[in-house]
C-alpha positions as CSV (number, residue, x, y, z in Angstrom):
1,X,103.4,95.9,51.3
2,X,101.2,98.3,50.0
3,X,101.7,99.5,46.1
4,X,99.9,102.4,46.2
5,X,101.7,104.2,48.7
6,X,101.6,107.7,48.0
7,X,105.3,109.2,46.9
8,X,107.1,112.0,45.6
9,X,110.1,112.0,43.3
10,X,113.0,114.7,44.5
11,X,115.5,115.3,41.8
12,X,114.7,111.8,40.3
13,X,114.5,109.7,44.0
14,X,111.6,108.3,45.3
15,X,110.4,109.5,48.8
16,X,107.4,107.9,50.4
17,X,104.5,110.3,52.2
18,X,103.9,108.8,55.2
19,X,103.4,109.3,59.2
20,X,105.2,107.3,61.6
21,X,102.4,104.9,62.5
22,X,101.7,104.2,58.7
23,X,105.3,103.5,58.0
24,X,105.4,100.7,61.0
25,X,102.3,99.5,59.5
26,X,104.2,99.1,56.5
27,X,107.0,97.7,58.0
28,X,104.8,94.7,60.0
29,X,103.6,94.2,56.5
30,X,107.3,93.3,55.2
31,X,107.8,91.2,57.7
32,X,104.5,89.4,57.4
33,X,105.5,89.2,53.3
34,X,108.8,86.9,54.3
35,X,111.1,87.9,51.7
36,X,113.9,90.0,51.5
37,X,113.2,93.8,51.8
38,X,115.4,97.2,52.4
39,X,114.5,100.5,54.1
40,X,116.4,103.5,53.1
41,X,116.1,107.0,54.9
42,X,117.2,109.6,52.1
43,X,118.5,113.2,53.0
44,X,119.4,115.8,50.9
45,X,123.0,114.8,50.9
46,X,122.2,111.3,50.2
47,X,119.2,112.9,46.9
48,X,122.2,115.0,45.6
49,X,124.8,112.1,45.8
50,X,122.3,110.2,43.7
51,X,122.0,112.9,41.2
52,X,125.6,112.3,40.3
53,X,126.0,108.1,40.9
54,X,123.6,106.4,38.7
55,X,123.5,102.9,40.9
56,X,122.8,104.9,44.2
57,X,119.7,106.7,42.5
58,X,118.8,103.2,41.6
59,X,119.1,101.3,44.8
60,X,117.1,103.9,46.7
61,X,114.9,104.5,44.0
62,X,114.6,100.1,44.3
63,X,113.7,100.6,48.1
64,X,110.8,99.0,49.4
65,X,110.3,101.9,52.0
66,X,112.2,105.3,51.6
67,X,111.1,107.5,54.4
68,X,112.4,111.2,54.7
69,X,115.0,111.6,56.7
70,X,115.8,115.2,56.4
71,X,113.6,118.7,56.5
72,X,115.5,119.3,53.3
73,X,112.9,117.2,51.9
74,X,109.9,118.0,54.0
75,X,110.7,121.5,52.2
76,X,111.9,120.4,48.7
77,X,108.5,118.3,48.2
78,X,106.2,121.6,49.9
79,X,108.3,123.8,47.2
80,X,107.9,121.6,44.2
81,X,104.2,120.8,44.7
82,X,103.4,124.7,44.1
83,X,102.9,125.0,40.3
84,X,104.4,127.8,38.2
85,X,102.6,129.4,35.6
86,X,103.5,129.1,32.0
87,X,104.3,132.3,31.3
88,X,107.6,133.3,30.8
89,X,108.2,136.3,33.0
90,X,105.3,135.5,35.3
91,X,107.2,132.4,36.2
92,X,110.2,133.5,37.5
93,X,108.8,135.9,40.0
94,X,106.4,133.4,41.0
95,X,109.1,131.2,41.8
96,X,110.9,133.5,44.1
97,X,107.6,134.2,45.8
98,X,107.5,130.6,46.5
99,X,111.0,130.2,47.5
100,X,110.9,132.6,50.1
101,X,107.6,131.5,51.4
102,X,108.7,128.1,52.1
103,X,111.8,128.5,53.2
104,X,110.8,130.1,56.4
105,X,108.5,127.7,57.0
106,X,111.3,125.1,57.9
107,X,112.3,126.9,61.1
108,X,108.7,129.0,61.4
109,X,106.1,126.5,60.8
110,X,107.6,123.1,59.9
111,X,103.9,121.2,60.2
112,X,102.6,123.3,57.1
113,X,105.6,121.5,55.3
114,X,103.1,118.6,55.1
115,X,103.3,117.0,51.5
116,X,105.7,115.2,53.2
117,X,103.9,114.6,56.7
118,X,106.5,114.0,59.3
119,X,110.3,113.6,59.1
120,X,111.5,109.5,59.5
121,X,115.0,109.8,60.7
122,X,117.0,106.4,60.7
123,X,118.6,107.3,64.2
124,X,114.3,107.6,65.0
125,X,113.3,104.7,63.4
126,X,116.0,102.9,65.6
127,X,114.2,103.1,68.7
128,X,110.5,102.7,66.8
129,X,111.0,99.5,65.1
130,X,113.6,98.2,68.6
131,X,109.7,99.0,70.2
132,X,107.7,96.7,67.7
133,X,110.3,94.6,67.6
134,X,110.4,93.9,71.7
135,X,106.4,93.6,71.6
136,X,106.4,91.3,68.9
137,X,109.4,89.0,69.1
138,X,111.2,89.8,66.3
139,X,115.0,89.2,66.1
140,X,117.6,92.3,65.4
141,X,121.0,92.0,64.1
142,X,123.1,95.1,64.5
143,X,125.8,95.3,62.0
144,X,128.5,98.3,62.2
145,X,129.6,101.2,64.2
146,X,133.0,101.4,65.7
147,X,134.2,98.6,67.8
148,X,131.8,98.4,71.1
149,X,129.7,100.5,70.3
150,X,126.8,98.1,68.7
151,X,127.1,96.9,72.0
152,X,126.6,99.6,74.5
153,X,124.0,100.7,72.3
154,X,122.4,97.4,72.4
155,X,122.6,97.3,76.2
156,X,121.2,100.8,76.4
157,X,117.7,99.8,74.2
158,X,118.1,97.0,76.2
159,X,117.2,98.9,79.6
160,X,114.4,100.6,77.9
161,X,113.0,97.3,76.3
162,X,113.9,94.4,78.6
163,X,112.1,91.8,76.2
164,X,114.0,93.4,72.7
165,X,116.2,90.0,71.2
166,X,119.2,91.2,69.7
167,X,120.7,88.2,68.5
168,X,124.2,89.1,67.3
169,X,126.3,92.3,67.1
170,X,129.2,92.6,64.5
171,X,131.3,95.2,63.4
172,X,131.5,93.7,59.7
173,X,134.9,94.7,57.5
174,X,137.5,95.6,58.2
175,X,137.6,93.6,61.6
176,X,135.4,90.7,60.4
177,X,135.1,89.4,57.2
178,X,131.6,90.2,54.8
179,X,131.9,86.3,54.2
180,X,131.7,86.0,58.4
181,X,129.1,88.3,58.6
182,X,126.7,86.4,56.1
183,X,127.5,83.3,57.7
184,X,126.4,84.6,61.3
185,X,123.0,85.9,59.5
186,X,122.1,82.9,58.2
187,X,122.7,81.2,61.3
188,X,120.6,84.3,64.0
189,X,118.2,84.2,61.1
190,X,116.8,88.2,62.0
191,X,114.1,89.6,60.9
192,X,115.8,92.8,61.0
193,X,119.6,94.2,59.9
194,X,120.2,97.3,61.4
195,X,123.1,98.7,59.0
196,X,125.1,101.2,60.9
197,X,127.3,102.7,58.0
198,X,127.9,105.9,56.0
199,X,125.2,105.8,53.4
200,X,127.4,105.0,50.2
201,X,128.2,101.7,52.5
202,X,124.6,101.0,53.4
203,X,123.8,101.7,50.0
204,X,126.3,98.9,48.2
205,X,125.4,96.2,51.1
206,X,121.9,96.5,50.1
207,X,122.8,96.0,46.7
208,X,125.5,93.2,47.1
209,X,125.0,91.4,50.0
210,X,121.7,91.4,50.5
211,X,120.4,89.2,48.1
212,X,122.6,86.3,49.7
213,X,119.5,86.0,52.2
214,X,116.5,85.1,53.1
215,X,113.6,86.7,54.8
216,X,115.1,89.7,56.4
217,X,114.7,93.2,56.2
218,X,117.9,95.7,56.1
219,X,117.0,99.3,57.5
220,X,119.8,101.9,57.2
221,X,120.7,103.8,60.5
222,X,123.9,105.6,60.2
223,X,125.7,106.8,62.8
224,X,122.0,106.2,64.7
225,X,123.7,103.6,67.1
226,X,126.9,106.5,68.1
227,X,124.3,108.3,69.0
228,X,122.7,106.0,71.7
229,X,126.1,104.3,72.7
230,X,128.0,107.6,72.7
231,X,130.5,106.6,70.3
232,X,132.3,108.6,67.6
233,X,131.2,109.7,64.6
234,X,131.4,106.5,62.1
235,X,132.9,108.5,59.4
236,X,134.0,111.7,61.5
237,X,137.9,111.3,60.5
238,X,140.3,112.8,63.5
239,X,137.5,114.2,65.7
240,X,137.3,111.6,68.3
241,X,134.4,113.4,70.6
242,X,131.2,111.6,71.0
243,X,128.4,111.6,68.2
244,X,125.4,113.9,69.5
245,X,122.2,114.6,68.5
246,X,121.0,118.3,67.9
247,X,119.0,119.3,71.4
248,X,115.5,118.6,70.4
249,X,113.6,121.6,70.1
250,X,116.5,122.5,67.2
251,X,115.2,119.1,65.6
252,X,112.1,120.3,65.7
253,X,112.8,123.5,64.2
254,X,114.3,121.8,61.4
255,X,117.6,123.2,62.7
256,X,119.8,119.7,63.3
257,X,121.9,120.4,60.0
258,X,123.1,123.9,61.7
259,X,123.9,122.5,65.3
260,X,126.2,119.6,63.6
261,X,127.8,122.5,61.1
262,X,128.7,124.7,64.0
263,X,130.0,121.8,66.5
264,X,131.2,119.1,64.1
265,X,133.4,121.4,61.7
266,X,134.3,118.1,59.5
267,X,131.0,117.9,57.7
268,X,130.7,121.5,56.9
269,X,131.5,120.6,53.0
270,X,128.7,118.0,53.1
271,X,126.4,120.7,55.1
272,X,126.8,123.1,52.5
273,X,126.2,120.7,49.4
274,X,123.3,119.3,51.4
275,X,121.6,122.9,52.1
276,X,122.9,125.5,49.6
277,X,123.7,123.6,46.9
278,X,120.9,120.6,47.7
279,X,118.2,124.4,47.4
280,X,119.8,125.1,43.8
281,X,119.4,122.0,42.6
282,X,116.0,122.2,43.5
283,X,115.0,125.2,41.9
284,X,116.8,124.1,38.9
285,X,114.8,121.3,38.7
286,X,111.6,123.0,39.2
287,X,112.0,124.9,36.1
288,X,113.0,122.2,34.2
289,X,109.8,120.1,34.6
């Protein structure tokens, strides 16, 4: 693992600057190491829960990788690395002129948003590290997702990497018991945990449960695995339709938050905190510094 990875700190949480073929450097590196290591991929939903629950800002700020996992970043670092002058009135127009210049460039010209270089989504990385992993032997353990899904999702990478070892697939609580699930981890002995929870529940597995092993690294995926296997939503309540990615020229627009606000009307709350209110916090923070 390399210490002098370059990072940038968004409302107090650490974000690594890196391209996808320097973070699966970095993660052949953490398996080469053979201890225990966690991957987070923050959003700005997950930066402004964080602002608000001290041991969440600690775990991811404790990562060993934190790659971006959101243009909410991409644009938050761009923003913040513009300096403001120190004078008074001066400053506050400056800062509008920069707001408004960068904000455009999410949808506009999201490659000039390069202090962070490229956006690492978890449901991404799923299908990038399942690629290293079926070229050089390593052993994945999925762990969540609804009932099946793991599965189907499992069988699908599967078809696209014949050699990929997944050697066990469990829901985890409530169906089968944390103590269960350690047990079977100890036994598969992975090199990788795929964690396919809401991130408050990735978050507190890294923290609790993780240190009960040995040698493996835990990556949080979210709902990542729905969205190969077709499932539903991990945390999407009484909406029962299948979990979907945004059509990919919207991803990369930076547009994926609006195509899940306008079909997925449960997460419009968490939209709004994690755009509107994720951009105020920002700002506020910029003057502050």
């Amino acid at each position: 693992m390399n210490d002098q990875l370059k990072t940038i700190s968004i409302l107090g949480v650490k974000v690594h600057c890196l391209t996808l073929p320097q973070a699966l450097r970095e993660i052949v590196d953490l398996v080469r190491g053979r201890k225990n290591y966690y991957i987070v991929t923050p959003n700005p939903e997950m930066v402004m829960y964080a602002s608000t629950h001290p041991w969440s800002k600690e775990v991811l700020n404790s990562a060993d990788l934190a790659l971006a996992d959101g243009v909410g970043l991409q644009w938050a670092a761009k923003y913040l690395s513009l300096p403001l002058t120190q004078i008074p009135v001066l400053r506050q127009i400056q800062e509008f002129f920069q707001l408004i210049f960068t904000l455009p460039l999410v949808v506009l010209a999201p490659k000039l948003l390069n202090v962070i270089p490229e956006r690492l989504t978890g449901a991404d990385m799923v299908w990038e590290i399942a690629k290293l992993a079926s070229e050089r032997d390593y052993r994945i353990f999925l762990l969540g997702a609804g009932p099946g899904v793991a599965l189907k999702a499992a069988r699908v990478m599967q078809t696209l990497y014949p050699r990929l070892n997944v050697v066990e697939i469990m829901v985890g609580p409530p169906y089968e018991s944390q103590e269960e699930v350690i047990r079977r981890i100890q036994q598969t002995n992975p090199q990788f945990i795929f964690l396919a929870f809401p991130a408050e529940e990735q978050m507190r597995w890294m923290r609790d449960e993780l240190p009960k092993l040995q040698d493996v690294i835990a990556i949080g995926i979210g709902g990542a695995l729905d969205f190969i296997a077709g499932g539903t939503a991990i945390n999407a309540g009484i909406d029962r339709s299948p979990a979907k990615r945004a059509p990919e020229w919207m991803r990369e627009r930076g547009l994926e938050w609006l195509y899940r606000y306008l079909i997925q009307p449960w997460r419009k709350k968490r939209i709004q905190t994690a755009t509107i209110g994720f951009i105020r916090q920002v700002r506020q923070s910029k003057f502050s510094r």
